[in-house]
C-alpha atoms as a printed R data frame, in Angstrom:
    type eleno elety resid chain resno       x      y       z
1   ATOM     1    CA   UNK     A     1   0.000  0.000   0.000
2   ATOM     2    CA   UNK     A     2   1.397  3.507  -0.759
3   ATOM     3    CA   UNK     A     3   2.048  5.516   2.041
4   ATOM     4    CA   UNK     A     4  -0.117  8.588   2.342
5   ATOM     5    CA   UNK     A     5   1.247 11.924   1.712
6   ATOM     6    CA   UNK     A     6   2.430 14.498   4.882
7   ATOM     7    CA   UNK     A     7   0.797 17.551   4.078
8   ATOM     8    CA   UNK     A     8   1.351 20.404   6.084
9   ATOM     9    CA   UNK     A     9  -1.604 23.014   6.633
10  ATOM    10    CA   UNK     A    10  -1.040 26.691   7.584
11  ATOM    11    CA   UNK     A    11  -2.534 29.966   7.571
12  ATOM    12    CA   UNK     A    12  -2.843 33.310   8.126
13  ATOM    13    CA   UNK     A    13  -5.870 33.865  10.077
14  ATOM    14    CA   UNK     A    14  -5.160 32.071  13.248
15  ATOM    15    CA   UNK     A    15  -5.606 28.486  14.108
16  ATOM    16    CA   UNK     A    16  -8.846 28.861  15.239
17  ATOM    17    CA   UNK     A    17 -10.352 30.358  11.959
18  ATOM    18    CA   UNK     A    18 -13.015 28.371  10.662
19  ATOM    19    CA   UNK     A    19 -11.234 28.428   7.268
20  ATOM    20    CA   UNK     A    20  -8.420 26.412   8.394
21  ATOM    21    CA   UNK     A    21 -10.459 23.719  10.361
22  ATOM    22    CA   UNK     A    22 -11.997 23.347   6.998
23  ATOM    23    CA   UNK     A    23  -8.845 23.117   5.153
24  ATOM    24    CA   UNK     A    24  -7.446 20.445   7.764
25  ATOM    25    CA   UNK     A    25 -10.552 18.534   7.288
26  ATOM    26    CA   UNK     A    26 -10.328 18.218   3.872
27  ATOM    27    CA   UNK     A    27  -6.578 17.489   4.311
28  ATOM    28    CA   UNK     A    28  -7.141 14.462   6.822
29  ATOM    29    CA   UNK     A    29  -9.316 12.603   3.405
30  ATOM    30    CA   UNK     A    30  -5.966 12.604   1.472
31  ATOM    31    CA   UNK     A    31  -3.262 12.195   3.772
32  ATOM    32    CA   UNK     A    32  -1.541 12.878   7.008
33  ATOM    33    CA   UNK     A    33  -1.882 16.494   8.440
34  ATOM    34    CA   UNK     A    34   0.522 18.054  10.573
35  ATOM    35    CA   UNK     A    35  -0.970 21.708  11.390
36  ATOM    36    CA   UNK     A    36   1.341 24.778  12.149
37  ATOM    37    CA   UNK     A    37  -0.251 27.824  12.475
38  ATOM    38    CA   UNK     A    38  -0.572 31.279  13.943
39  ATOM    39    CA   UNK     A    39  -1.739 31.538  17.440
40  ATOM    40    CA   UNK     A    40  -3.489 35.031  16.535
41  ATOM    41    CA   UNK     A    41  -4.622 36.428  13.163
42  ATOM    42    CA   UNK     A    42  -1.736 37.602  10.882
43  ATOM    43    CA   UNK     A    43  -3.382 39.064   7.740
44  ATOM    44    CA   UNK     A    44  -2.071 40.916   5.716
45  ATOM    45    CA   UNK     A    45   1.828 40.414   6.887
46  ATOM    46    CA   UNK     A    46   3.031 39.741   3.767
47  ATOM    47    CA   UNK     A    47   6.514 37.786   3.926
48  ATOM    48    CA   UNK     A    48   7.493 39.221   6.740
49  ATOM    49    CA   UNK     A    49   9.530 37.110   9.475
50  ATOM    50    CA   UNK     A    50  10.121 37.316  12.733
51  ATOM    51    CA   UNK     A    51  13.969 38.508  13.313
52  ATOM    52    CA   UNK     A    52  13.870 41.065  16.794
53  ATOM    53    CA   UNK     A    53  12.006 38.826  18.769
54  ATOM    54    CA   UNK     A    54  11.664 35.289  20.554
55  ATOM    55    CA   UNK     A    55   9.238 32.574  18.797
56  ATOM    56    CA   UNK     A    56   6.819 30.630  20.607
57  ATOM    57    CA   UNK     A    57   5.465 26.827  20.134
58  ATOM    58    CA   UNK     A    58   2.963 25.440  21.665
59  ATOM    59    CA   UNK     A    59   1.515 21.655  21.105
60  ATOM    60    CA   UNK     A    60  -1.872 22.489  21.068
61  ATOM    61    CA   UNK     A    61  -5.588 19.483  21.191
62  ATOM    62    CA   UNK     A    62  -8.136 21.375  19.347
63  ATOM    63    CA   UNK     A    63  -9.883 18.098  17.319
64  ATOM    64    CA   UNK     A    64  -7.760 15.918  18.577
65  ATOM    65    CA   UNK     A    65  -7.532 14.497  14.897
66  ATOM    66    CA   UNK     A    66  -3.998 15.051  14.072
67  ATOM    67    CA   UNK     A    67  -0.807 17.381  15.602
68  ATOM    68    CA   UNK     A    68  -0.973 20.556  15.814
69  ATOM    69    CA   UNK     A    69   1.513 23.342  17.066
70  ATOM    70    CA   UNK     A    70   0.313 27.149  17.543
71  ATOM    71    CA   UNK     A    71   3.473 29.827  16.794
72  ATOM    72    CA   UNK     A    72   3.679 33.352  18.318
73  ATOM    73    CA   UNK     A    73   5.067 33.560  14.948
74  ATOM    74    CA   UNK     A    74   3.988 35.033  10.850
75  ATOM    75    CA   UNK     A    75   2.951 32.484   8.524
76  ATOM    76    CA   UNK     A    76   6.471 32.778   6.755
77  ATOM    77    CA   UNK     A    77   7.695 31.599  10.645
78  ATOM    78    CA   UNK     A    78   5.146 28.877  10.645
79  ATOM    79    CA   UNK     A    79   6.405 27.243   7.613
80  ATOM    80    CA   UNK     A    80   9.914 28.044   9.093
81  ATOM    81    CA   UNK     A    81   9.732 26.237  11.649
82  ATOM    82    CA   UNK     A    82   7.240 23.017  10.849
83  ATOM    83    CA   UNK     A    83  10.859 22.413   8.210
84  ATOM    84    CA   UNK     A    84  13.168 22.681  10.468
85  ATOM    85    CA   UNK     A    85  12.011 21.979  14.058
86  ATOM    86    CA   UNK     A    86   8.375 19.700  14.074
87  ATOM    87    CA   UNK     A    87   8.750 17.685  10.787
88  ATOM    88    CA   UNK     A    88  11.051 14.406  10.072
89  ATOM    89    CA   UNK     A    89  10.690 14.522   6.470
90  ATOM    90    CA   UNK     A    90   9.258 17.066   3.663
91  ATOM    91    CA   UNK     A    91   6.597 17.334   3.720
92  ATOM    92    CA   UNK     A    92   4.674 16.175  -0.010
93  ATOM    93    CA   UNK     A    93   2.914 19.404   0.143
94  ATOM    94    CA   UNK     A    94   1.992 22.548   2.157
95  ATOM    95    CA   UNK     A    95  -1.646 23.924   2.152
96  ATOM    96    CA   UNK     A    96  -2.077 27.373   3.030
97  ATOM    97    CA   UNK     A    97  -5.844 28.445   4.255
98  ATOM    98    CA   UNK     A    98  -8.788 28.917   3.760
99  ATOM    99    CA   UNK     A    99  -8.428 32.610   3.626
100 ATOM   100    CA   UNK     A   100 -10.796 34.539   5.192
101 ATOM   101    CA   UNK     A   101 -11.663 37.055   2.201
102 ATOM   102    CA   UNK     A   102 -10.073 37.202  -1.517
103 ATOM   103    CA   UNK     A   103  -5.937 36.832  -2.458
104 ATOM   104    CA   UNK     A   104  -6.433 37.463  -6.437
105 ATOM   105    CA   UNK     A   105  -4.489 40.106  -8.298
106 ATOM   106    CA   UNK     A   106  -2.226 42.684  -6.462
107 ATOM   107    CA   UNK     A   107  -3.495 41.003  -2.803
108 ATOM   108    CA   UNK     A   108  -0.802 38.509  -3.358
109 ATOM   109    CA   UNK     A   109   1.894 40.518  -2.704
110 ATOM   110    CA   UNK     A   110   0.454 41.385   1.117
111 ATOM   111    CA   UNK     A   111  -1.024 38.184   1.807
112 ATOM   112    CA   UNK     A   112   0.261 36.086   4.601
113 ATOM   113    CA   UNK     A   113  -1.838 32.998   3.632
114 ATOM   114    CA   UNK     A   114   0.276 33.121   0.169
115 ATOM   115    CA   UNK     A   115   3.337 33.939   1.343
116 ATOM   116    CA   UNK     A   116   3.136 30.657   3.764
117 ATOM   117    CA   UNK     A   117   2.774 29.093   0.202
118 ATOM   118    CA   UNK     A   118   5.709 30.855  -1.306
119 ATOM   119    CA   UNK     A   119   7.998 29.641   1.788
120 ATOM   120    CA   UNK     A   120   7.271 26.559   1.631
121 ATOM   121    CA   UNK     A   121   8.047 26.739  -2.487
122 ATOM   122    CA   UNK     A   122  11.285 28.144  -1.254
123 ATOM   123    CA   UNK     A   123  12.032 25.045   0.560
124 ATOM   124    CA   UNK     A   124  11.552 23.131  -2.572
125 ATOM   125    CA   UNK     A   125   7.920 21.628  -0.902
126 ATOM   126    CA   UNK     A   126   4.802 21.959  -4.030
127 ATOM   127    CA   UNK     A   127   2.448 24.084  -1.859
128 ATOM   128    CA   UNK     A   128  -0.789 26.232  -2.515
129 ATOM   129    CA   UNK     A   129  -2.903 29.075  -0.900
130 ATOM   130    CA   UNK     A   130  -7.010 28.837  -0.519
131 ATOM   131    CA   UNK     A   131  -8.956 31.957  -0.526
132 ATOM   132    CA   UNK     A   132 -12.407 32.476  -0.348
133 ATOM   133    CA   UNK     A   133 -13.666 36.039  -1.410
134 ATOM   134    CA   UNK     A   134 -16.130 36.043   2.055
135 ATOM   135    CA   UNK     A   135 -14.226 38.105   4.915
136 ATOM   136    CA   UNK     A   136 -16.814 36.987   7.175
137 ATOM   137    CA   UNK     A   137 -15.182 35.346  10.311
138 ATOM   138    CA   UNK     A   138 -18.612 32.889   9.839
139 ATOM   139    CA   UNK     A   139 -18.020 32.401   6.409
140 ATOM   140    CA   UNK     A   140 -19.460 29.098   4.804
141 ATOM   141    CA   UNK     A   141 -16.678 27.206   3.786
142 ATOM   142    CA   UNK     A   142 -18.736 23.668   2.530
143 ATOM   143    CA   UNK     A   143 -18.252 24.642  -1.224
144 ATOM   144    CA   UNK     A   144 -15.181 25.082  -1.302
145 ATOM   145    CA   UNK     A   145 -14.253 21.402  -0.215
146 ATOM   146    CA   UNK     A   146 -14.544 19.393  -3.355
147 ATOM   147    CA   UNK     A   147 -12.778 21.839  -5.653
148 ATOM   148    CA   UNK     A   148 -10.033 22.652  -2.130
149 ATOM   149    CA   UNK     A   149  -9.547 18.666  -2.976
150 ATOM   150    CA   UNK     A   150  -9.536 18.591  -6.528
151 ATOM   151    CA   UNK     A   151  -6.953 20.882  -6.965
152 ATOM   152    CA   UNK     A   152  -4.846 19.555  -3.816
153 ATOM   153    CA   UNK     A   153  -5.032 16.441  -5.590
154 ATOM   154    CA   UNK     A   154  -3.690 17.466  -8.660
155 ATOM   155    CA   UNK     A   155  -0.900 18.613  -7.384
156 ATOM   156    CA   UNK     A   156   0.402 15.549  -5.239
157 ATOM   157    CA   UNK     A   157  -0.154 14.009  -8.112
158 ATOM   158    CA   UNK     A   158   1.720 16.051 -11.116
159 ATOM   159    CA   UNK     A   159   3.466 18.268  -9.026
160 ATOM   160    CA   UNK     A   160   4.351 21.932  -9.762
161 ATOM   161    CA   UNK     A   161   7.566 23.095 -11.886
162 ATOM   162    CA   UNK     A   162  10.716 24.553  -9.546
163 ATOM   163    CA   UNK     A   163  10.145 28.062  -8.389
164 ATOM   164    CA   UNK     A   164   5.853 27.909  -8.546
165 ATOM   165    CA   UNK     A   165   2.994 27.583  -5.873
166 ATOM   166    CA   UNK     A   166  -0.529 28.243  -6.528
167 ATOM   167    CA   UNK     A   167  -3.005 30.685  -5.538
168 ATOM   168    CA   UNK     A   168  -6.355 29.336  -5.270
169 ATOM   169    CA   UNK     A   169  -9.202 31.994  -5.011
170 ATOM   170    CA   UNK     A   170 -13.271 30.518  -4.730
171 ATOM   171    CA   UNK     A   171 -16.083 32.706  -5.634
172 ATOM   172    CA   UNK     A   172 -18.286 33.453  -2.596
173 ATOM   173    CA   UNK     A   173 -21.227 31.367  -4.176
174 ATOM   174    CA   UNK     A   174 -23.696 28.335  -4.106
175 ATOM   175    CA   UNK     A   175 -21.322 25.194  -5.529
176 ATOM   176    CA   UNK     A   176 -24.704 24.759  -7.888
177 ATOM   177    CA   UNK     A   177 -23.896 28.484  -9.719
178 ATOM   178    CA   UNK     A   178 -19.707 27.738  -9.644
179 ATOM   179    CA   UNK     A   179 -19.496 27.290 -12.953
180 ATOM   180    CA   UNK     A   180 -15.882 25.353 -13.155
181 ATOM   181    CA   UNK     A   181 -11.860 25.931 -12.166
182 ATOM   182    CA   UNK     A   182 -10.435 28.577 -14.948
183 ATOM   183    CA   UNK     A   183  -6.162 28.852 -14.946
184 ATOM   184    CA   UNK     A   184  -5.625 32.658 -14.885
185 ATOM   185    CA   UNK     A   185  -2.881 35.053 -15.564
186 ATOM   186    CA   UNK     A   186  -2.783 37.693 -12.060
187 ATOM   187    CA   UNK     A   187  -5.279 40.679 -12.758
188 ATOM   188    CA   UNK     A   188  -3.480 44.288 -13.437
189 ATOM   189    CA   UNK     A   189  -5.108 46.109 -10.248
190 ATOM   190    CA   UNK     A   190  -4.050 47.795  -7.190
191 ATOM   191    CA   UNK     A   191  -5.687 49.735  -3.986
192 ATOM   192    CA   UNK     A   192  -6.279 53.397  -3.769
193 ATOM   193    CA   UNK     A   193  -5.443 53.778  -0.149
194 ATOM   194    CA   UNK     A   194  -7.109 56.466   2.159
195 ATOM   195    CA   UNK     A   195  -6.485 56.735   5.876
196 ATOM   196    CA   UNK     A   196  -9.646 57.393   8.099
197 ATOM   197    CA   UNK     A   197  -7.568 59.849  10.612
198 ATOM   198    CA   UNK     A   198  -9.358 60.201  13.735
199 ATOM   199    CA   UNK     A   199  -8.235 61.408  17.166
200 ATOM   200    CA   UNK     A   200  -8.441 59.385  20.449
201 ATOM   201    CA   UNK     A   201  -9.531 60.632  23.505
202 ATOM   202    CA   UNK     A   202  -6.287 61.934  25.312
203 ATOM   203    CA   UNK     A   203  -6.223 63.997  22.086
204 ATOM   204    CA   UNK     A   204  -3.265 62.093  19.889
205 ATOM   205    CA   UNK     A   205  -4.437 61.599  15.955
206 ATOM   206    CA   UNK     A   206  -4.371 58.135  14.942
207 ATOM   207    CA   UNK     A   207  -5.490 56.566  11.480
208 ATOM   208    CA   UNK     A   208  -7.458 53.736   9.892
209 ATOM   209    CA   UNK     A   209  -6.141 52.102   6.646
210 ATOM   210    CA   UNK     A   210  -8.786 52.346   4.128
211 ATOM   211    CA   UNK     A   211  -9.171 52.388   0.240
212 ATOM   212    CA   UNK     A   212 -10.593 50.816  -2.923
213 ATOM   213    CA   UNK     A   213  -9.629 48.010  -5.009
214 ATOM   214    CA   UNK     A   214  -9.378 49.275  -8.904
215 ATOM   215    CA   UNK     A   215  -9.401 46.667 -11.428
216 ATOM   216    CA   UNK     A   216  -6.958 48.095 -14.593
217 ATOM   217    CA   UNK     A   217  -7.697 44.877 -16.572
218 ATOM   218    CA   UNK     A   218 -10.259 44.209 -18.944
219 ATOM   219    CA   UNK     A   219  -8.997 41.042 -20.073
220 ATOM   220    CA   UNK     A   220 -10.609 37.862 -19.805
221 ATOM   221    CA   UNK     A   221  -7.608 35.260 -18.734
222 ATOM   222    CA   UNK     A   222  -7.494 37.108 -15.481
223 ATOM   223    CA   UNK     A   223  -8.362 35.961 -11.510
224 ATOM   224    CA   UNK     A   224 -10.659 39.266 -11.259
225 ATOM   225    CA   UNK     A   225 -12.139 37.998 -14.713
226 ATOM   226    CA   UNK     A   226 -12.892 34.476 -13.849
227 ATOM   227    CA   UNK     A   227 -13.909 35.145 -10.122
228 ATOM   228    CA   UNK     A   228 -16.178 37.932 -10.990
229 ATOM   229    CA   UNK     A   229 -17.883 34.861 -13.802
230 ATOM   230    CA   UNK     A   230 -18.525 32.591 -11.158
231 ATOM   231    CA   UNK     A   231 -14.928 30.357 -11.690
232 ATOM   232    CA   UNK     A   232 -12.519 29.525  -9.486
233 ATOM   233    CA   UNK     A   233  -9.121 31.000 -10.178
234 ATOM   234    CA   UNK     A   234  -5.517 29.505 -10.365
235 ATOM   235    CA   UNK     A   235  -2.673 31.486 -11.112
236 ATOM   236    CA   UNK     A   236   0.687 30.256 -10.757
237 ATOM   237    CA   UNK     A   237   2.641 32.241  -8.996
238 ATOM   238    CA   UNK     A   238   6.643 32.224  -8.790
239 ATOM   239    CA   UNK     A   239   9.072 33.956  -5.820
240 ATOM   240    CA   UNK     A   240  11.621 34.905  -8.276
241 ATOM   241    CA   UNK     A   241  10.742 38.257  -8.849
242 ATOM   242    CA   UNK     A   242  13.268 39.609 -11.278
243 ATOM   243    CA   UNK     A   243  11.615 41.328 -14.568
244 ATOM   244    CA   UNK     A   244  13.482 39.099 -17.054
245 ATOM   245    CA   UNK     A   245  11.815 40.910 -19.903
246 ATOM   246    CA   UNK     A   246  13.453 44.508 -18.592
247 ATOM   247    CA   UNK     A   247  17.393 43.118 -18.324
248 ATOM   248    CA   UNK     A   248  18.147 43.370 -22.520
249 ATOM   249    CA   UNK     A   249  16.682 47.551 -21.678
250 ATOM   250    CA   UNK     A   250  18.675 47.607 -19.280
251 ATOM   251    CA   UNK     A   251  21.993 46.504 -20.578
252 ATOM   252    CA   UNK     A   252  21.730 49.063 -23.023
253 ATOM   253    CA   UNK     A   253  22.520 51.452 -20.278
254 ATOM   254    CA   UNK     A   254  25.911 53.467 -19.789
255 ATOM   255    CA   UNK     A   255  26.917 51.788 -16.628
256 ATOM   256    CA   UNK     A   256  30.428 52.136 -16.431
């Protein structure tokens, strides 16, 4: 009998989050789960690490269905640390989710639940990130299982080329009206930020991040595209972040 994968399930939003319990469910019908997460919510951290303080682990019984360690840590930290200090092998894959809210286009880039998924890439493991455009804490995660499966599936089994993770994104909708799983190209978007400045009561001025998300893309091979047409998106995504294209313009350059 083939020995079932080890599959190692993070997230951003805490341990707690309902998104993740779903996640490790699902997990726990393919293989074995070994759960490293946040022991607070970390959205929006991007790839940031922890480097000017201690880090915290803590074996934690929350189902009772398979280990699971809480960090003090980021998601980047999690990842970190289930390599090095909790696991005995690689693991076959890393699972990053179910995000609490939507990861397509330009949210990549600050997205702890994907940049779990982009460590774990780093350490050579295939790995992917779950989103589901709902930021409700009570959001209803039962749709996304099968396709959460599906897709975890096909990558234990074909694997991802060097250098690439996934990032999943589910349409907030009845599985009946999903209409399939469309392979996307990351939308050309970004936030117009405001800040909601306010002043506290001992009279300091403090500020509230706010803004709104403009979509720059018409095309139709796009995450925005597909999610907004009742798909799921995938869009590889790589951690090598040089602009190939821009190094031949550049070389053309009077640099010495």
């Amino acid at each position: 009998m083939a020995k079932r994968p080890l599959i190692l399930v993070t997230n951003d939003d805490g341990i707690t989050a309902p998104g993740i319990r779903t996640l490790i469910s699902v997990m726990n019908t393919i293989g074995d789960v070994v759960v490293v997460a946040p022991d607070s919510p970390q959205s929006g951290m991007g790839h940031a690490i922890t480097v000017d303080a201690t880090l915290y682990l803590e074996k934690v019984n929350i189902d009772g269905k398979q280990p699971e360690y809480s960090c003090s840590g980021t998601p980047a930290d999690c990842v970190k640390l289930a390599v090095r200090e909790i696991l005995d092998r690689t693991p076959d894959i890393c699972v990053s989710g179910i995000n609490h809210g939507s990861n397509s286009s330009i949210n990549v880039i600050y997205s702890g639940t994907m940049s779990a998924a982009l460590e774990a890439g780093i350490e050579g493991i295939p790995a992917i990130g779950f989103s589901l455009l709902d930021y409700n804490w009570n959001a209803n995660f039962e749709h996304c299982k099968d396709f959460v499966e599906t897709i975890t599936r096909q990558v234990i089994e074909h694997g991802l080329p060097d250098g690439v993770v996934l990032n999943v994104n589910l349409p907030n909708l009845n599985k009946k009206d999903i209409k399939g799983i469309k392979v996307c190209r990351q939308a050309r978007a970004n936030w117009v930020e405001e800040f909601d400045k306010r002043t506290n009561p001992m009279g300091r001025e403090y500020y509230w991040l706010a803004g709104k998300f403009v979509n720059k893309d018409n095309g139709e091979d796009t995450d925005e595209w597909a999610l907004a047409n009742g798909y799921v998106s995938i869009v590889p995504v790589q951690f090598d972040l040089t602009a190939h294209h821009a190094i031949q313009k550049l070389n053309t350059w009077t640099l010495n």
